[in-house]
C-alpha positions as CSV (number, residue, x, y, z in Angstrom):
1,X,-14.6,26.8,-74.3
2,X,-17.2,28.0,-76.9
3,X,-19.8,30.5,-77.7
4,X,-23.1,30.5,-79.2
5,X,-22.8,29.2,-83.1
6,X,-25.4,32.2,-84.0
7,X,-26.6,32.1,-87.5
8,X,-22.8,30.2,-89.0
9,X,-22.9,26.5,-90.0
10,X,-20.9,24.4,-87.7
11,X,-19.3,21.3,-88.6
12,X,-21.2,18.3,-86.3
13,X,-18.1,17.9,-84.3
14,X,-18.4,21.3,-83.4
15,X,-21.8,21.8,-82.8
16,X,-21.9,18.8,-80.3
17,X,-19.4,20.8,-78.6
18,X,-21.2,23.6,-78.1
19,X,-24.2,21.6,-77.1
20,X,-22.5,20.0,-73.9
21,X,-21.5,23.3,-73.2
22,X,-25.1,24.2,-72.8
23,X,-25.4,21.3,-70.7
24,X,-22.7,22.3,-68.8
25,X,-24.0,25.6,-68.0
26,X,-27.3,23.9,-66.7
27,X,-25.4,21.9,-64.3
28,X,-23.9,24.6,-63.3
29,X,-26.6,26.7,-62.4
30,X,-27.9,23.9,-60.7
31,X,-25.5,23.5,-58.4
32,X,-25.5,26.9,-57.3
33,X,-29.6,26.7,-57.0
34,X,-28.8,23.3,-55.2
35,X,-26.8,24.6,-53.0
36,X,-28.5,27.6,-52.2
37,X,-31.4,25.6,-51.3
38,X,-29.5,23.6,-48.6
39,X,-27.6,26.4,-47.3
40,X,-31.2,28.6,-46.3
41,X,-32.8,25.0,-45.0
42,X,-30.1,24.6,-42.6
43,X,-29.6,28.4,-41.9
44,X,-32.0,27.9,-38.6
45,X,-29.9,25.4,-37.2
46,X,-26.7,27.3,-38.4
47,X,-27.7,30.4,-36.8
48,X,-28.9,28.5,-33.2
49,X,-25.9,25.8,-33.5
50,X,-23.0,28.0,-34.9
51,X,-23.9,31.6,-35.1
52,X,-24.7,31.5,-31.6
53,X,-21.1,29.6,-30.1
54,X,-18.2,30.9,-29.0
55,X,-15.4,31.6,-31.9
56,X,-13.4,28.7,-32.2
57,X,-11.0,27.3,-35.1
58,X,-13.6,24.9,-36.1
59,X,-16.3,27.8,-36.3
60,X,-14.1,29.6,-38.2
61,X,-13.6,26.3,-40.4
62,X,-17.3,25.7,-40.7
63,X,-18.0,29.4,-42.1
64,X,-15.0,29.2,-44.5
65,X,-16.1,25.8,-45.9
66,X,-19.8,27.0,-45.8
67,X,-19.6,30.2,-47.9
68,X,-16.3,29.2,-50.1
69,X,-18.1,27.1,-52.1
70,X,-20.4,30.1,-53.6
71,X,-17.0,31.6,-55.0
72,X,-16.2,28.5,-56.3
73,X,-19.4,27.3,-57.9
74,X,-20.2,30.9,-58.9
75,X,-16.3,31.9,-60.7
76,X,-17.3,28.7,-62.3
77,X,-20.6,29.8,-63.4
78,X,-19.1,33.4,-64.7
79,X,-16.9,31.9,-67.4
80,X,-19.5,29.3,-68.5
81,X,-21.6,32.1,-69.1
82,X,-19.3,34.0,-71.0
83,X,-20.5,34.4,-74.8
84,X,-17.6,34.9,-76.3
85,X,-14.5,33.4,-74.5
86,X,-10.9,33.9,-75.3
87,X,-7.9,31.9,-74.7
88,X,-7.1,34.1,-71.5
89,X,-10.3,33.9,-70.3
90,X,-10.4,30.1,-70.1
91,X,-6.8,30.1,-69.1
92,X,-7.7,32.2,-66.0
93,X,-10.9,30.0,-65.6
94,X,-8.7,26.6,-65.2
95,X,-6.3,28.3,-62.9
96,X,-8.6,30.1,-60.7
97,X,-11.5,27.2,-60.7
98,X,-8.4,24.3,-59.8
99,X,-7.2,27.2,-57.0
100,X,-10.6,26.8,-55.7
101,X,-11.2,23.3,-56.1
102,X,-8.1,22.9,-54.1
103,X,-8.5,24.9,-51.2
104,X,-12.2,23.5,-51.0
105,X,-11.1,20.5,-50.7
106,X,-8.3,21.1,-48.4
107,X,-11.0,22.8,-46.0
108,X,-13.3,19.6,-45.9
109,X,-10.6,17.4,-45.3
110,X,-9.3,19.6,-42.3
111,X,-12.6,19.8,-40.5
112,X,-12.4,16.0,-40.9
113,X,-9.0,15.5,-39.9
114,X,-10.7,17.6,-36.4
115,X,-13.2,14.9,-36.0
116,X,-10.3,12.4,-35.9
117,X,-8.2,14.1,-33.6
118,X,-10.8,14.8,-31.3
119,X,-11.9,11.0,-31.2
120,X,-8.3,9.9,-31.1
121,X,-7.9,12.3,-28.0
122,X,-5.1,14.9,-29.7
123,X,-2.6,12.1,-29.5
124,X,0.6,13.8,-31.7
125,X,1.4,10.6,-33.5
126,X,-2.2,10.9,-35.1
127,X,-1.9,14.4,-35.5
128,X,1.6,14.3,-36.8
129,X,0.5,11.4,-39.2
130,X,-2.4,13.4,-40.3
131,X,-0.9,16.3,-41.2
132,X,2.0,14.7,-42.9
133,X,-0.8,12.9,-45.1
134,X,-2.7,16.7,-45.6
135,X,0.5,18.4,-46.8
136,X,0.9,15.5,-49.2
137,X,-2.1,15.6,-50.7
138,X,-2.3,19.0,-51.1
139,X,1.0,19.1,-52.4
140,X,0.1,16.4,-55.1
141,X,-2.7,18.2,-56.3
142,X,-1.0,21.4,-56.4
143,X,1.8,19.7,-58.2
144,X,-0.4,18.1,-61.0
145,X,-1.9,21.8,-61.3
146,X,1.2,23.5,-62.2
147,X,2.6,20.8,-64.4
148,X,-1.2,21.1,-66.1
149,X,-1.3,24.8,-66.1
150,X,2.6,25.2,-67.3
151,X,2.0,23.3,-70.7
152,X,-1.2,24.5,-71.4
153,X,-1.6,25.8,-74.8
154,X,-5.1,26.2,-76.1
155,X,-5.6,28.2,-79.3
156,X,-8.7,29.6,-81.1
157,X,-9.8,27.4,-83.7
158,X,-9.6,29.5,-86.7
159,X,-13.0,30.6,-88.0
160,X,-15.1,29.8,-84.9
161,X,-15.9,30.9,-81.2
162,X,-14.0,27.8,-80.3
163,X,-10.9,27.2,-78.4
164,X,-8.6,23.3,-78.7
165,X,-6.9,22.1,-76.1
166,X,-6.4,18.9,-74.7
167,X,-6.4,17.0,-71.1
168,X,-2.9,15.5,-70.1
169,X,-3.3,11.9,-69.9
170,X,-1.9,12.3,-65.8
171,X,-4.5,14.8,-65.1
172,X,-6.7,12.4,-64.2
173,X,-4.9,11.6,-60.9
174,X,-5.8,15.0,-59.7
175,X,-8.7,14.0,-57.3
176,X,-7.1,10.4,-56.3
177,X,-4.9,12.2,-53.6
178,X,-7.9,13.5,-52.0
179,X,-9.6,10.5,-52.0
180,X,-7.1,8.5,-50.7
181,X,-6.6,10.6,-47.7
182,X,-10.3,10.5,-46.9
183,X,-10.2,6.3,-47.2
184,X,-8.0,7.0,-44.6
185,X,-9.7,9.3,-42.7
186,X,-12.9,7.1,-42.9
187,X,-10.9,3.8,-41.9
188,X,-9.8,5.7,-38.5
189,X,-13.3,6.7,-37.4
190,X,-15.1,3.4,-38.2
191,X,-12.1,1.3,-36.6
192,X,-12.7,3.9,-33.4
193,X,-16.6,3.5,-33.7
194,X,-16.2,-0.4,-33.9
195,X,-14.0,-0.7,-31.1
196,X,-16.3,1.2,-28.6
197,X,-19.3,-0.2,-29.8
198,X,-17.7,-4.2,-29.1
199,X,-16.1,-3.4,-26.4
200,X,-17.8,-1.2,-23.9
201,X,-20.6,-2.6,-21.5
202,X,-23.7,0.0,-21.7
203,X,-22.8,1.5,-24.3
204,X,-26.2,2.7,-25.6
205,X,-26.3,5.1,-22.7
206,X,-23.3,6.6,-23.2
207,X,-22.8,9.8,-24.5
208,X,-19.6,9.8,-25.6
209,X,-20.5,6.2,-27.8
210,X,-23.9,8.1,-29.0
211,X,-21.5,11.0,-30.7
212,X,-19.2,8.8,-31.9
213,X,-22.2,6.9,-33.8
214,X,-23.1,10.1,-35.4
215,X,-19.2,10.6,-36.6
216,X,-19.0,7.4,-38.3
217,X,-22.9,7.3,-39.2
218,X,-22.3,10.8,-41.1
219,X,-18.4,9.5,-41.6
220,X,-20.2,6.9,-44.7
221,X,-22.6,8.7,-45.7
222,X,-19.6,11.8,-46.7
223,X,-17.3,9.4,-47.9
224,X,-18.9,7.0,-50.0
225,X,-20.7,10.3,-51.4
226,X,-17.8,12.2,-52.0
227,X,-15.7,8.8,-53.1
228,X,-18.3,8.4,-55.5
229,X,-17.7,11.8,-56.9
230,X,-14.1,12.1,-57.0
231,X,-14.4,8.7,-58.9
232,X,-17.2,10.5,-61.3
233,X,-14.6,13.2,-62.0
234,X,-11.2,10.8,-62.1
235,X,-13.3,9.0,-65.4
236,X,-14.6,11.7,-66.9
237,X,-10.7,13.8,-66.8
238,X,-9.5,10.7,-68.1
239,X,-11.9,9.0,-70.8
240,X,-14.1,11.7,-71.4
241,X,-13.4,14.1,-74.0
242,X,-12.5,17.9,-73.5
243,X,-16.1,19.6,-73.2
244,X,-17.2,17.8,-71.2
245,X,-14.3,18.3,-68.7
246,X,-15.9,20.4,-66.4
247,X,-19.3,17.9,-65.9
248,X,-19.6,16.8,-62.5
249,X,-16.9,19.4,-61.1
250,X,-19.8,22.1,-60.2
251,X,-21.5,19.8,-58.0
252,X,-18.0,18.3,-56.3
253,X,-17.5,21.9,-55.5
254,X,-21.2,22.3,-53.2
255,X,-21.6,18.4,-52.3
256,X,-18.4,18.3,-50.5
257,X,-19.0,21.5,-48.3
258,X,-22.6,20.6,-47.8
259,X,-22.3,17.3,-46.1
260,X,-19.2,18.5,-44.3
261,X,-21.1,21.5,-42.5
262,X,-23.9,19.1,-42.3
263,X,-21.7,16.6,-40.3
264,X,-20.5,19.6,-37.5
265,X,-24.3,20.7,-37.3
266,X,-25.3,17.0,-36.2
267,X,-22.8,16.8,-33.8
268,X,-23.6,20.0,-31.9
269,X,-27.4,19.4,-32.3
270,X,-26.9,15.5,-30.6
271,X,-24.5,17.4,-28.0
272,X,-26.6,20.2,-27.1
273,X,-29.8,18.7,-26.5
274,X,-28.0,15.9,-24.1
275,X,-26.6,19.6,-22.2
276,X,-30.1,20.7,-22.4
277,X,-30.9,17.4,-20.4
278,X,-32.8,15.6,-22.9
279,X,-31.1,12.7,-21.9
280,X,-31.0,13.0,-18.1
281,X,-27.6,12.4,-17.7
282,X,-25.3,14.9,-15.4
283,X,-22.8,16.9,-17.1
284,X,-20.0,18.6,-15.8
285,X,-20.7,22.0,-14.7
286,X,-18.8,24.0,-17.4
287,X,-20.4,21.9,-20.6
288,X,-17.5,20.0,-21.6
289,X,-17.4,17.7,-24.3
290,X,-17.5,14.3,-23.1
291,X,-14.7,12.6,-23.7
292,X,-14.9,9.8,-26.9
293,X,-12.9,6.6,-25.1
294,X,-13.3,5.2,-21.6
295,X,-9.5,5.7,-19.6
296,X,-8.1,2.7,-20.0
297,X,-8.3,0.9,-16.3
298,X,-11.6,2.3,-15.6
299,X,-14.8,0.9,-14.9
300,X,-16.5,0.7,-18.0
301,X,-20.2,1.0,-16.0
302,X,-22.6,3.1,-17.5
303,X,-22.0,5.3,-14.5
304,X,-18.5,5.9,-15.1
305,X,-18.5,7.8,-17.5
306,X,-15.0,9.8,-18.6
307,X,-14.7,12.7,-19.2
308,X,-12.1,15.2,-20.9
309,X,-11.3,19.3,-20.4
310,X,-8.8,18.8,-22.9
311,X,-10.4,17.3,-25.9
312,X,-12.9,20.6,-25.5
313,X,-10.6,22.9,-24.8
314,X,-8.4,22.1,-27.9
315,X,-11.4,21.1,-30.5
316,X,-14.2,22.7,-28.9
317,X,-17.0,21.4,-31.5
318,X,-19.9,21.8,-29.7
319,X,-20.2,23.7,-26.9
320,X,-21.8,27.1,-27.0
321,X,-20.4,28.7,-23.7
């Protein structure tokens, strides 16, 4: 934490800090402005693609993970702006900006955990797996929260605006449960894509294999981005030092949710304009999702398609009925 050094000398040491604070404070507002700018670029195709559908728990997902990240980028963005912090302001910052970061995450990480399931036709040993792997992760970040939180004790620096403190050296380790479970995440979709893209005659005029290429096609674009980040963020907690802690957090907290949203918009745009008949292909008459595998004994002839009330019933992602 610090405050503006006004008209008072400052030792160099100090007056570095207070200069990547300034920077900090311009990332920070960038990452709100950033974010702002994707959010009204892709309002059209949120209000035709999402606004427009039925309620389902993927909708509800998609708005919670869309408009989230403002509280968290902008809680953020209060107590960087504060001129003259106190020990109980950036206590509350660090627990209410890590309660943030957490949920955020966990809200990315469950929309993608519904693109798995819905690939992986709701088979219980995935789901069961999955969410084994969720609670885990959350529960080792909310762990290495508390543990952090419980012995912190930053003091004022007698004589300045300044506050010590220190990172614990396992801090660090907060972001490489998320990461992990996203790996894994990533690994499922791309061994699903690969498998349906080797092994099923036609397959470039299938439906359910053109979707699936948009999961794993938007599946490495998210997670390399996102891996890259959490990396960013697992160096700078761990070798950087203290002010500049809080560096690449403000754009974790809009990057994630923007691809994420970006991923379920793609989905039901590819969806709906193969409904619309852009494609030419017959569809069931009630708009269900076609299923993402071909039944195993089946002909696996372009016209042969499968297809699955189940998978939409239970994940529902695109359809707008």
């Amino acid at each position: 934490m610090a405050a503006a050094p006004g008209d008072t000398f400052l030792p160099k040491a100090l007056l570095t800090t207070y200069m990547h604070f300034i920077d900090i404070r311009y990332i920070t507002v960038s990452a709100i402005a950033f974010y702002t700018w994707e959010c009204l670029v892709t309002l059209p195709d949120e209000i035709e693609l999402v606004w427009k559908s039925r309620w389902t728990h993927v909708k509800i997902l998609y708005l919670i993970t869309r408009y989230s990240a403002f509280l968290t980028a902008g809680q953020s963005a209060y107590y960087n702006m504060l001129d003259h912090p106190t020990v109980e302001s950036g206590f509350n910052q660090a627990c209410i900006g890590l309660s943030f970061g957490i949920f955020s995450l966990s809200a990315n990480s469950l929309v993608l955990q519904m693109r798995v399931y819905a690939i992986y036709e709701q088979q219980k040993t995935v789901i069961a797996a999955l969410s084994f792997l969720f609670v885990l992760m959350v529960g080792s970040m909310v762990g290495i929260t508390a543990k952090k939180l419980t012995n912190d004790h930053a003091g004022v620096i007698p004589g300045t605006p300044f506050c010590d403190g220190k990172i614990p050296g396992y801090f660090f380790a907060f972001w490489i449960p998320n990461m992990i479970f996203e790996f894994i995440l990533f690994a499922m979709v791309a061994y699903k894509s690969f498998q349906q893209n080797w092994s099923v005659p036609g397959r470039e005029l299938w439906r359910g294999a053109r979707l699936l290429n948009v999961m794993f096609r938007d599946s490495v674009f998210y997670f390399f981005l996102s891996f890259a980040m959490g990396l960013l963020n697992t160096l700078i907690w761990n070798l950087a030092p203290l002010d500049l802690f809080q560096l690449g957090t403000s754009f974790v907290s809009v990057i994630s949710p923007a691809i994420t949203t970006r991923m379920i918009l793609n989905l039901r745009d590819v969806y709906n304009k193969d409904v619309q008949g852009t494609s030419g292909w017959a569809m069931p008459s009630n708009g269900e999702t076609l299923e993402l595998h071909v039944r195993p004994g089946t002909n696996t002839s372009t016209d042969s398609t499968a297809y699955s009330s189940d998978v939409e019933r239970r994940y529902v992602p695109f359809s707008r009925n």
